[in-house]
C-alpha positions in Angstrom: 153.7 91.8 59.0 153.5 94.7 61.2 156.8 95.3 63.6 155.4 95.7 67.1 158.4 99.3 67.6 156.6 100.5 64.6 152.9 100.3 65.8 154.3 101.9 69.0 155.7 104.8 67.4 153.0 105.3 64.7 150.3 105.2 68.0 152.5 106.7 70.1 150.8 103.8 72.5 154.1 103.7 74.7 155.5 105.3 78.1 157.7 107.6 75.9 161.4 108.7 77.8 162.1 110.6 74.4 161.1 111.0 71.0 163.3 112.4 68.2 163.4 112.5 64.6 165.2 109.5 64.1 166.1 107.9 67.9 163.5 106.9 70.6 163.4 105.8 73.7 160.5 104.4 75.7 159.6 102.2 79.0 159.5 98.5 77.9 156.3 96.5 79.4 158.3 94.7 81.7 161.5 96.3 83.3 164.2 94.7 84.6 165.1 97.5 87.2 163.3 100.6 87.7 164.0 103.0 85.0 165.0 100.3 82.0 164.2 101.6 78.6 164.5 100.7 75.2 166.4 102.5 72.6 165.1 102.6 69.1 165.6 103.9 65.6 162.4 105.5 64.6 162.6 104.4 60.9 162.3 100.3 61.1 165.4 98.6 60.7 165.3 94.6 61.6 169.0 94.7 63.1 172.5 96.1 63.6 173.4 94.7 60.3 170.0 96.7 58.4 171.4 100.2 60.3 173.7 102.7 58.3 176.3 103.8 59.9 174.5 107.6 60.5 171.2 106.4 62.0 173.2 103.6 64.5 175.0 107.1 65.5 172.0 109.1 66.2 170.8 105.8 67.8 173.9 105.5 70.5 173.9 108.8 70.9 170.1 109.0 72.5 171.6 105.4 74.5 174.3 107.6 76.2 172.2 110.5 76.8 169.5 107.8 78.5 172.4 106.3 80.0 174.0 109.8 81.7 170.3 110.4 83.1 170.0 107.1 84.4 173.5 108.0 86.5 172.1 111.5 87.5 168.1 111.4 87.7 168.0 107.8 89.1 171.3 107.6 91.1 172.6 104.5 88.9 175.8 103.7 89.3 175.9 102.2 86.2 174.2 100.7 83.3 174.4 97.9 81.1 173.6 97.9 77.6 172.0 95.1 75.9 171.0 94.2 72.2 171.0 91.0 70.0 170.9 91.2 66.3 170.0 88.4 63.6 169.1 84.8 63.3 170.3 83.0 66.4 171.1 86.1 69.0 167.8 85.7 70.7 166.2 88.9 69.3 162.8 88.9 70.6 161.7 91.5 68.1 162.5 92.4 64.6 163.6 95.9 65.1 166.8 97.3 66.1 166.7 98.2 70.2 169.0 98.2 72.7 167.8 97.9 76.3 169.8 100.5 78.8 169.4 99.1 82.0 170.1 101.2 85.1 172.0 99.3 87.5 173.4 100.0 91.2 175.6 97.8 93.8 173.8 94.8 95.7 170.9 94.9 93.1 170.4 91.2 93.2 171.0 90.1 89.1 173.2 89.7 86.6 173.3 90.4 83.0 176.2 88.7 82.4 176.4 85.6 80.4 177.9 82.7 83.3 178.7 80.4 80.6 181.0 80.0 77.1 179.4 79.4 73.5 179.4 75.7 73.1 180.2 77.0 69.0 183.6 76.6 67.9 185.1 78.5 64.5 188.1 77.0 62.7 191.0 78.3 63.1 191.6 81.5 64.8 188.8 83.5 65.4 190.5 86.9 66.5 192.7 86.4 63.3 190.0 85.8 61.0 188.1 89.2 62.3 191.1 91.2 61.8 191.7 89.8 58.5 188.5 90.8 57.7 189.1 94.2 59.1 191.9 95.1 57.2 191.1 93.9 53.7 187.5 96.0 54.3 189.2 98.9 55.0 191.9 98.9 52.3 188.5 97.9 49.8 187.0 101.0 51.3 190.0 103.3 49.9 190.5 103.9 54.5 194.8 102.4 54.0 
């Protein structure tokens, strides 16, 4: 199975905004404003949880950088950033991206979620993640 970011990138069949050695960032085929772009790692990885830590760096770093421009070369006055990651998040395509969306007052949508998960987790979630926070940080020598 071919990953459709890949092809892109290997054709260089894309309306580029940047292209680096291991970020990208390119025009997606159907914008939500003017100026919405995709963010990309150039090596394939499926998801946030199939990034190390140094390539999800280089990664956010090109998504601020889009972002700044957004603010000064289109006159946003803000952005929203947008990703989903693994079975059950929505992710329309197999490859880490995160969409950097230029936004600015009175622009007539939301990206905002208007609703709760209908998913419940026993127990405390908050608890549970900093639990699991803690004891992977002393197992990682960090404490």
């Amino acid at each position: 199975m071919d990953c459709t970011f890949c092809s892109l990138m290997r054709e260089g069949a894309a309306r580029w905004v940047f292209r680096g050695p291991s970020a990208a960032a390119f025009a997606p085929l159907n914008p939500l404003s003017p100026g919405h772009t995709l963010v990309v790692p150039t090596s394939h990885r499926a998801d946030i949880f199939d990034t190390p830590p140094e390539v999800l760096s280089e990664v956010m770093a090109l998504v601020q950088r889009v972002a700044e421009e957004m603010r000064t070369a289109l006159g946003a006055g803000g952005v929203n950033i947008l990703s989903a990651s693994g079975p059950g998040s929505e992710q329309s395509v197999p490859h880490l991206h995160f969409h950097v969306v230029p936004r600015w007052p009175g622009d007539g949508f939301s990206t905002w979620p208007d609703q709760q998960s209908r998913h419940r987790v026993e127990g405390d979630p908050v608890a549970r993640l900093a639990t699991a926070m803690t004891a992977h940080r002393q197992a990682a020598g960090h404490d």
